[in-house]
C-alpha positions in Angstrom: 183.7 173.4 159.7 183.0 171.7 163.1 183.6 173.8 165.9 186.1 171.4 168.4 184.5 172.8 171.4 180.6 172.2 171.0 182.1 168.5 170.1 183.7 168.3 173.0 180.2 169.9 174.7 178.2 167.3 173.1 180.5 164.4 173.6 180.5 165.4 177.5 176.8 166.0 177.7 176.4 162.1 176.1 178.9 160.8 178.5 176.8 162.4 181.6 173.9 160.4 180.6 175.6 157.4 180.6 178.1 157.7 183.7 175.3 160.4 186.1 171.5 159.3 185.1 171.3 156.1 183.7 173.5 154.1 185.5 171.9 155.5 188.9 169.0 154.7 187.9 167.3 157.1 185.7 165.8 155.2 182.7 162.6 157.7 181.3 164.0 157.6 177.9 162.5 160.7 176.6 163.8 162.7 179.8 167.7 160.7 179.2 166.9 162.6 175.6 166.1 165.9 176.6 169.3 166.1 178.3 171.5 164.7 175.4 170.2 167.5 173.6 169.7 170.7 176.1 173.2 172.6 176.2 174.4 173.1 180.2 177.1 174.7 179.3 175.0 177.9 178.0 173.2 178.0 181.0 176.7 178.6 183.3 179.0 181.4 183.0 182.0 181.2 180.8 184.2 180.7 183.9 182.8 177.4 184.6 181.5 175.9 181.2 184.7 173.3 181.3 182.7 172.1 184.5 179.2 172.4 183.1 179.1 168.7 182.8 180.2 167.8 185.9 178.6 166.0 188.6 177.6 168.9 191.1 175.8 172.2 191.0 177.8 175.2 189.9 177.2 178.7 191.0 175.3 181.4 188.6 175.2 184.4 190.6 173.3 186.2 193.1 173.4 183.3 195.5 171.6 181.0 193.5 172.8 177.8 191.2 172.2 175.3 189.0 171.4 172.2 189.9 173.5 168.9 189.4 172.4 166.9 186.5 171.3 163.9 188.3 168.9 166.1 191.0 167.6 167.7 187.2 166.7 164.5 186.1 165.3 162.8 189.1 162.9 165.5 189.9 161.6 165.4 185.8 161.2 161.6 185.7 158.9 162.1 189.6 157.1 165.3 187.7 156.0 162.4 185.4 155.4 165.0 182.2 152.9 164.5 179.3 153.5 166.0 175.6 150.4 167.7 176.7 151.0 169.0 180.0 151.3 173.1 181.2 153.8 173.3 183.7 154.7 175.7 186.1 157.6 175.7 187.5 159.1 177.7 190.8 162.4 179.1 190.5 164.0 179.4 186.8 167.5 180.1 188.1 169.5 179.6 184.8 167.0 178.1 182.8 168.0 175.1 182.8 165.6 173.0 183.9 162.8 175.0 182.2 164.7 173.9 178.8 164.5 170.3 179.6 161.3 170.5 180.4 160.2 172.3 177.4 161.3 169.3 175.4 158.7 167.0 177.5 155.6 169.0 177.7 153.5 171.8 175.6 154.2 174.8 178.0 156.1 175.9 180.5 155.7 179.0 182.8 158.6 179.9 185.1 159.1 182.5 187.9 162.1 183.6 189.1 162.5 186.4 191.9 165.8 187.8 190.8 164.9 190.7 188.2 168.7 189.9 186.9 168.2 186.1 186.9 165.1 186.0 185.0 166.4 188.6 182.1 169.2 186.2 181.8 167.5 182.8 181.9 164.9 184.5 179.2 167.9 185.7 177.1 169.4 182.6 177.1 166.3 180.5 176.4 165.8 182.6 173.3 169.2 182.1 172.2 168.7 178.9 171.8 164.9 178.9 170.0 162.8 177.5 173.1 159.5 179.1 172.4 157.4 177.5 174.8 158.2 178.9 177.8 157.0 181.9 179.2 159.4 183.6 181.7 158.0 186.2 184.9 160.1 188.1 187.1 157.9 187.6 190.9 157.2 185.5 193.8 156.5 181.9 193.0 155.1 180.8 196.3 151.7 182.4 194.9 152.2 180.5 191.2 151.0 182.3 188.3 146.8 182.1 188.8 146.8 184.4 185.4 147.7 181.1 183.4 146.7 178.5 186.0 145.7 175.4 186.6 148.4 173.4 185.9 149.2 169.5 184.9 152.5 169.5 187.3 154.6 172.4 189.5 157.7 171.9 189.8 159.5 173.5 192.6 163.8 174.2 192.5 163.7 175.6 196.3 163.6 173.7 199.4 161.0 175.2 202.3 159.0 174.0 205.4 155.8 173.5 203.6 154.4 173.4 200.0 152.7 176.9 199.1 148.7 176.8 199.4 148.2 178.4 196.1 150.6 175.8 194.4 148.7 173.1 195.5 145.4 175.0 194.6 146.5 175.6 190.8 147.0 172.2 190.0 144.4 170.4 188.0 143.1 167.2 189.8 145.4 164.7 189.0 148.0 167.1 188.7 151.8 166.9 190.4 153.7 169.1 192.2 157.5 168.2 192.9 159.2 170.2 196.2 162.1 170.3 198.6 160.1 170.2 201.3 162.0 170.9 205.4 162.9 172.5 208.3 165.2 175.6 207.6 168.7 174.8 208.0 168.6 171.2 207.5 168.8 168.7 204.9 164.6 168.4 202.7 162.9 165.6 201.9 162.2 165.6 197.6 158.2 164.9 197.8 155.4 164.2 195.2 152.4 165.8 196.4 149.4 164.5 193.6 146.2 166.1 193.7 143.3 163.1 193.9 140.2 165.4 193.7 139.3 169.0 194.8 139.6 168.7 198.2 142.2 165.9 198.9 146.2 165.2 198.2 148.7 162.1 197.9 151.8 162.8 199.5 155.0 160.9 198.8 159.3 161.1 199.2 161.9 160.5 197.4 164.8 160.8 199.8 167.1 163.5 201.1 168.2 167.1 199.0 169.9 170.2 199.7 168.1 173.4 198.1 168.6 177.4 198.2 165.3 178.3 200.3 162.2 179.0 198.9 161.6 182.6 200.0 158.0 183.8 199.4 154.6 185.5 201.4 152.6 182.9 200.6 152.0 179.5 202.5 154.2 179.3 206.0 153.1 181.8 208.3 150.7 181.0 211.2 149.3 183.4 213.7 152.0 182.5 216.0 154.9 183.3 213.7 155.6 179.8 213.6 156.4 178.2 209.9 154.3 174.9 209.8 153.7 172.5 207.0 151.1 172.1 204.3 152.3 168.7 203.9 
């Protein structure tokens, strides 16, 4: 027998397609797919699974969130993934976005600071059979240089620059996704593509509010001062 309240899940989660990604804009097919299929409500608490289809982020303890289905998608379609692709990604949070990735490409590596966090995101991941990504408890502002380089980074916290040692991990011709700001204020999403071994193609994407990136790598100058990679 039918359970009524995955249903009701998986009649919501078809409905957010429709009314949150592809009618503003987001038309990648195989991304619109992934998130038909990958379950937001496991990824939330109990407390707030009648709102895990809604259009906002929703909190998942110790400070941090998950991300609003539309910023989810947007940020995939810009990561521009291959079946092929290894991807790491900066910040797991829930897992969430690590799941819908791990529909697009051939690996995923996520790292999430929170001890707490990351145990749950990996629990969670397992639950539900993804067995391609690989889940580290650490500081992602110096990527995972163990498993590196990388076809795309994707980054789910804002800062005033892009890492160093992201940008050296990728492959040439790889993408990195970021909030990228001032702290404080409102970051710019940007696409930073590396073109060869020594030089990168920045673009942006508009305006978006993330938790900070908090990391040693990548921001510090001899005069204290945070300053910009890109």
């Amino acid at each position: 027998m039918s359970d009524p309240r995955e249903e009701r899940y998986e009649r919501a989660r078809k409905q957010m397609v429709i009314d949150q990604l592809f009618a503003r804009g987001i038309e990648h097919e195989a991304v619109l797919e992934a998130m038909r299929q990958v379950p937001r409500e496991r990824f939330v608490s109990r407390r707030y699974r009648d709102r895990a289809y809604a259009d906002t982020a929703l909190p998942i303890g110790h400070g941090q969130t998950i991300s609003q289905p539309y910023v989810v998608a947007w940020m995939t379609v810009l990561l521009r993934p291959h079946h092929e692709d290894r991807v790491l990604e900066v910040g797991t949070g829930s897992g969430y976005q690590a799941a819908v990735l791990a529909r697009l490409v051939a690996e995923v590596f996520t790292i999430e600071r929170i001890d707490a966090v990351a145990e749950e995101a990996r629990d969670t991941l397992a639950e539900l059979g993804v067995d391609n990504v690989a889940v580290r408890s650490g500081d992602g502002s110096t990527g995972w240089a163990g498993v590196a380089p990388f076809d795309a980074v994707l980054v789910t916290a804002g800062g005033p620059a892009v890492p160093s040692p992201l940008l050296e991990q990728l492959r040439v011709g790889g993408r990195l996704v970021m909030p990228v700001g001032p702290e404080g204020q409102p970051q710019t999403l940007v696409r930073i593509t590396r073109t060869s071994e020594r030089r990168y193609r920045r673009e942006e994407f508009g305006e978006v509010r993330f938790v900070p990136l908090i990391g040693e790598e990548g921001f510090e100058t001899d005069s204290g001062r945070r300053e910009p990679w890109f």
